[in-house]
PASEBA-1860 file (N, C-alpha, C; in nm, 3 decimals):
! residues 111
1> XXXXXXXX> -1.384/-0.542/0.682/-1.476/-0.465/0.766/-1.421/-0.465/0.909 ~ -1.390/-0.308/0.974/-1.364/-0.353/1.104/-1.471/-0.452/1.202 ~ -1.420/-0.447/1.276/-1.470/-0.539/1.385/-1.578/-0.449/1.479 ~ -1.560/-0.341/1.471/-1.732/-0.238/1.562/-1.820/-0.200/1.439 ~ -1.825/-0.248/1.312/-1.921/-0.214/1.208/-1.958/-0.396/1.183 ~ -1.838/-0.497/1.237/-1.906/-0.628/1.240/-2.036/-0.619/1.318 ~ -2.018/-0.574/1.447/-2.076/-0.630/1.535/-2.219/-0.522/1.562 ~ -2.177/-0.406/1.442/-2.309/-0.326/1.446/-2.427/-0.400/1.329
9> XXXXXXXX> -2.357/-0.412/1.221/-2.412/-0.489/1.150/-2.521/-0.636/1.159 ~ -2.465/-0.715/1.262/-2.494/-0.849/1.394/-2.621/-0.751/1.429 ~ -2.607/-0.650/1.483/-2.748/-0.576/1.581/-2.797/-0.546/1.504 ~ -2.770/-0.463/1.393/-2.861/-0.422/1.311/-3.025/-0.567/1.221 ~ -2.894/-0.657/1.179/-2.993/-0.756/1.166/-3.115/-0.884/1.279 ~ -2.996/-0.876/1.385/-3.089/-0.911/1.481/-3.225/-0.818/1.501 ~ -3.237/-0.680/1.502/-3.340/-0.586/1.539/-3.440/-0.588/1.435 ~ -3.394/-0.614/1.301/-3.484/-0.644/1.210/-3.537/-0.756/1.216
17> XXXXXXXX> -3.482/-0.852/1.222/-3.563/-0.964/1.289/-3.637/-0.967/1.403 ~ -3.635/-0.880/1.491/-3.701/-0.867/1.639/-3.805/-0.801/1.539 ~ -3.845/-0.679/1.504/-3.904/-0.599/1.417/-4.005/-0.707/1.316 ~ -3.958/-0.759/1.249/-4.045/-0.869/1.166/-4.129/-0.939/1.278 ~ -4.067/-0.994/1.371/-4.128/-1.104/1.429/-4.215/-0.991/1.552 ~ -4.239/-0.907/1.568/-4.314/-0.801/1.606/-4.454/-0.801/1.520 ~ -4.396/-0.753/1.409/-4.538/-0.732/1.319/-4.606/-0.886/1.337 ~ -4.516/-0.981/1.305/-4.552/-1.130/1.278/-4.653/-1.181/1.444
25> XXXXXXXX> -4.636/-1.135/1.533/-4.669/-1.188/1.682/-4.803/-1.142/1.720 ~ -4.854/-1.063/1.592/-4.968/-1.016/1.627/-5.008/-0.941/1.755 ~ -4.921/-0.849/1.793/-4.932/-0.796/1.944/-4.939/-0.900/2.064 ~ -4.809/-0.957/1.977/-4.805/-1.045/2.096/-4.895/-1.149/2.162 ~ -5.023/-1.164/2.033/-5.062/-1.296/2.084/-5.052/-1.493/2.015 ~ -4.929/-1.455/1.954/-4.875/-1.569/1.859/-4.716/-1.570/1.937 ~ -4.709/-1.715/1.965/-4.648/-1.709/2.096/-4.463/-1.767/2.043 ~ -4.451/-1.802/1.904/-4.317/-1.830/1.846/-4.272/-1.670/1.834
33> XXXXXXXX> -4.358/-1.588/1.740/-4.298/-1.523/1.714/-4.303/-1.416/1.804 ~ -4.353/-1.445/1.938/-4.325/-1.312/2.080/-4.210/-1.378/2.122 ~ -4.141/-1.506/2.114/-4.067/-1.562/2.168/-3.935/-1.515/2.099 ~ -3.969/-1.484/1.958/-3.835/-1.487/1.924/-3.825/-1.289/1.881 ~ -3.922/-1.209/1.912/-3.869/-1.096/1.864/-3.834/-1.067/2.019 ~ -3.850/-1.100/2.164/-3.767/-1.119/2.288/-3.621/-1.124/2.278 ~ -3.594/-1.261/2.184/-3.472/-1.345/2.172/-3.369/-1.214/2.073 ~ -3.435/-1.200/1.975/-3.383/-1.096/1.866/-3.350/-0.944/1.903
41> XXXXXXXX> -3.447/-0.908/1.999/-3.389/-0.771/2.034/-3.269/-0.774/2.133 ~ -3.268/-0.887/2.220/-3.179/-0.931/2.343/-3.038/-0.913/2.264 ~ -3.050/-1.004/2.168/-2.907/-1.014/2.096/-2.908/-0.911/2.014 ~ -2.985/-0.803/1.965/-2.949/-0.649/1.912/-2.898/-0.573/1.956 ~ -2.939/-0.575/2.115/-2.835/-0.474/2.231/-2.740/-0.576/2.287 ~ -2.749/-0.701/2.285/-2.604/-0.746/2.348/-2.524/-0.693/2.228 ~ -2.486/-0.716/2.009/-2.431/-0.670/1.968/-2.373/-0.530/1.906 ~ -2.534/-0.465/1.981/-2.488/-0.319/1.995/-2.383/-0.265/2.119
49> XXXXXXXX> -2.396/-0.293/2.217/-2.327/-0.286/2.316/-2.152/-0.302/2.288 ~ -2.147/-0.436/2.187/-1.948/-0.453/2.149/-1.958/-0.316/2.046 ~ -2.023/-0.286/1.999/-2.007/-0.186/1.871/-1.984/-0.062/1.944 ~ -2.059/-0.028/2.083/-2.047/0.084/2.169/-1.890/0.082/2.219 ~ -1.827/-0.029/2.217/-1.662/-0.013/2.302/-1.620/0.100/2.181 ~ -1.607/0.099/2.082/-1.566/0.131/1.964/-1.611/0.300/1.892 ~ -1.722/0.286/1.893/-1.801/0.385/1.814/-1.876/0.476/1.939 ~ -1.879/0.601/1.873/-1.967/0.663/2.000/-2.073/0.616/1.986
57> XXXXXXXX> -2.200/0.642/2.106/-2.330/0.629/2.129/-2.386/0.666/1.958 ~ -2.392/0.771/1.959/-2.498/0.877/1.892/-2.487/0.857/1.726 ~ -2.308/0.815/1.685/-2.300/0.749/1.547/-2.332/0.625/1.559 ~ -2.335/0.505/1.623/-2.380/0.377/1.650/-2.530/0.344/1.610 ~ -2.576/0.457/1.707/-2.745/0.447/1.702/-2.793/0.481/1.578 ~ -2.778/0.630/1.544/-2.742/0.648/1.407/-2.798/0.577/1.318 ~ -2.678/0.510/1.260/-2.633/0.382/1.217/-2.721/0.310/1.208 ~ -2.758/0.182/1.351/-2.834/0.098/1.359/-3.011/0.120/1.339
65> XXXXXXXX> -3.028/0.268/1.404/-3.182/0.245/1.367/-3.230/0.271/1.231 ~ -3.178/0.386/1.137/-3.149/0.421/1.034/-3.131/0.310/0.872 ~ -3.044/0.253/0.920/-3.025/0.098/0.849/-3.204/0.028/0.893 ~ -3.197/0.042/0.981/-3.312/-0.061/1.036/-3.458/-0.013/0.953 ~ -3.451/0.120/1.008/-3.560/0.140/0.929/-3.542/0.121/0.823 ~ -3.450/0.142/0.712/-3.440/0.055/0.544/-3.458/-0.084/0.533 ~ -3.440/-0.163/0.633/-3.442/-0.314/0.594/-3.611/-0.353/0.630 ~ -3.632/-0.295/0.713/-3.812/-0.303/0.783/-3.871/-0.268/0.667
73> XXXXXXXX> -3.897/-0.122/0.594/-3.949/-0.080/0.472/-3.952/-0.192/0.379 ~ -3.821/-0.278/0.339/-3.856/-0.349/0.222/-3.904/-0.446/0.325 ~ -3.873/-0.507/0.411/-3.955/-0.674/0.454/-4.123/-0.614/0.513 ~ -4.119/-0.463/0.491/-4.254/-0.462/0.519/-4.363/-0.485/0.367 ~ -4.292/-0.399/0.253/-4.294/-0.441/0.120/-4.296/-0.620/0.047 ~ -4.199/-0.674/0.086/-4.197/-0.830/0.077/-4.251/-0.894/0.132 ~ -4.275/-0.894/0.253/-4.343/-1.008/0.309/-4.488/-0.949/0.324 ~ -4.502/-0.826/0.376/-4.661/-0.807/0.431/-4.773/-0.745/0.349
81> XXXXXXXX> -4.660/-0.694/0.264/-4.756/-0.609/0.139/-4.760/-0.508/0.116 ~ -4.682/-0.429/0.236/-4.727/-0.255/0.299/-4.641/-0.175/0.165 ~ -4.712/-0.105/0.117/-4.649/0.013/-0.012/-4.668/0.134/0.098 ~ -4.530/0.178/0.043/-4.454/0.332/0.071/-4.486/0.420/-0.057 ~ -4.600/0.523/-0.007/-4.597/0.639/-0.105/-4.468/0.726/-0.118 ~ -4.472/0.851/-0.227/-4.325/0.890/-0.242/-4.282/0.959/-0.148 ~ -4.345/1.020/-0.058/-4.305/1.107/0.064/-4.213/1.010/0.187 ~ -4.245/0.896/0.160/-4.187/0.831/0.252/-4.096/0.765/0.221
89> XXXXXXXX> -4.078/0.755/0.056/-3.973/0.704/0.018/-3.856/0.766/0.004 ~ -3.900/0.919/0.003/-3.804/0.974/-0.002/-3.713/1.080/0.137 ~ -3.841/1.026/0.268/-3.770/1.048/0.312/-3.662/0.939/0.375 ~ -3.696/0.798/0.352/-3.604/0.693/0.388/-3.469/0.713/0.274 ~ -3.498/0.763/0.188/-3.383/0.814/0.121/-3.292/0.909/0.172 ~ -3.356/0.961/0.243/-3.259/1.091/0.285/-3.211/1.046/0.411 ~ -3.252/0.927/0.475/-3.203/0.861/0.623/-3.069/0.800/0.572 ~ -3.109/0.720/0.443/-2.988/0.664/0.369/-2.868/0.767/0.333
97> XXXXXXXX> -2.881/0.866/0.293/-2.801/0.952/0.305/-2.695/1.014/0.366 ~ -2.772/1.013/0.547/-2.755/1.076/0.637/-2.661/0.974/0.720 ~ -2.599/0.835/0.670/-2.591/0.742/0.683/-2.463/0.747/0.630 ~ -2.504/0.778/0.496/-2.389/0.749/0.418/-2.285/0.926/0.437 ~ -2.339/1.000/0.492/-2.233/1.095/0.550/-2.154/1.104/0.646 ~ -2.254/1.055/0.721/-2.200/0.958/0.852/-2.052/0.899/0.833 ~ -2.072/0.807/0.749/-1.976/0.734/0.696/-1.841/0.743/0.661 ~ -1.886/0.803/0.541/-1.774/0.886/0.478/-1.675/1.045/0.462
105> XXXXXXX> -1.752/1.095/0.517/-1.714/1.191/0.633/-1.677/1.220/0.755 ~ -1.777/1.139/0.866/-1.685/1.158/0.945/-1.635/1.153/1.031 ~ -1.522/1.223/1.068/-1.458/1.122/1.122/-1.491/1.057/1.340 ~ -1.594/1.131/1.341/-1.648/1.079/1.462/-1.699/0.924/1.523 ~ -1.709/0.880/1.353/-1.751/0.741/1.358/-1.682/0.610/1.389 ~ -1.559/0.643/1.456/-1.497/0.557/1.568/-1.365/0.626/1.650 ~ -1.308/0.560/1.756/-1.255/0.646/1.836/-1.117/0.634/1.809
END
């Protein structure tokens, strides 16, 4: 794996963890987990930021929120309970997609 899809990957999971510990903080009045979705987003844009030397803005972001929203959907599914009717499943399908064209196509997705 290059080294600007390492370090998007690093943000991507930090933000999901900021994201969990969001829902988890109760708007912020449960004071570990305001502490640590702070801590988690901090280090999502510090490892988005090495991924930016590399990758443009717009495929980066892309990328990271896109992914994000797929990993949130299931830990919203696993941990909290929340069911996705099919309209929404399918359109996180088509984010996945849009992702995976990204990808493998093209060639904008690093410099």
């Amino acid at each position: 794996m290059p080294k600007t899809y390492f370090f998007l990957v690093i943000a991507i999971l930090f933000e999901t963890v900021g994201t969990t510990a969001l829902q988890a903080s109760h708007q912020f009045t449960r004071f570990w987990p305001s502490v640590l979705v702070v801590l988690a987003y901090a280090l999502a844009f510090y490892f988005l930021a090495f991924a930016l030397r590399f990758m443009p803005v717009g495929i980066a972001y892309a990328i990271w929120s896109g992914l994000g929203i797929v990993f949130i959907a299931a830990i919203g599914l696993l941990i909290f309970g929340q069911r996705l009717d099919p309209p929404a499943l399918l359109g996180i399908a088509m984010i996945l997609g849009g992702i995976l064209v990204i990808h493998l196509f093209s060639d904008s997705a690093s410099h």
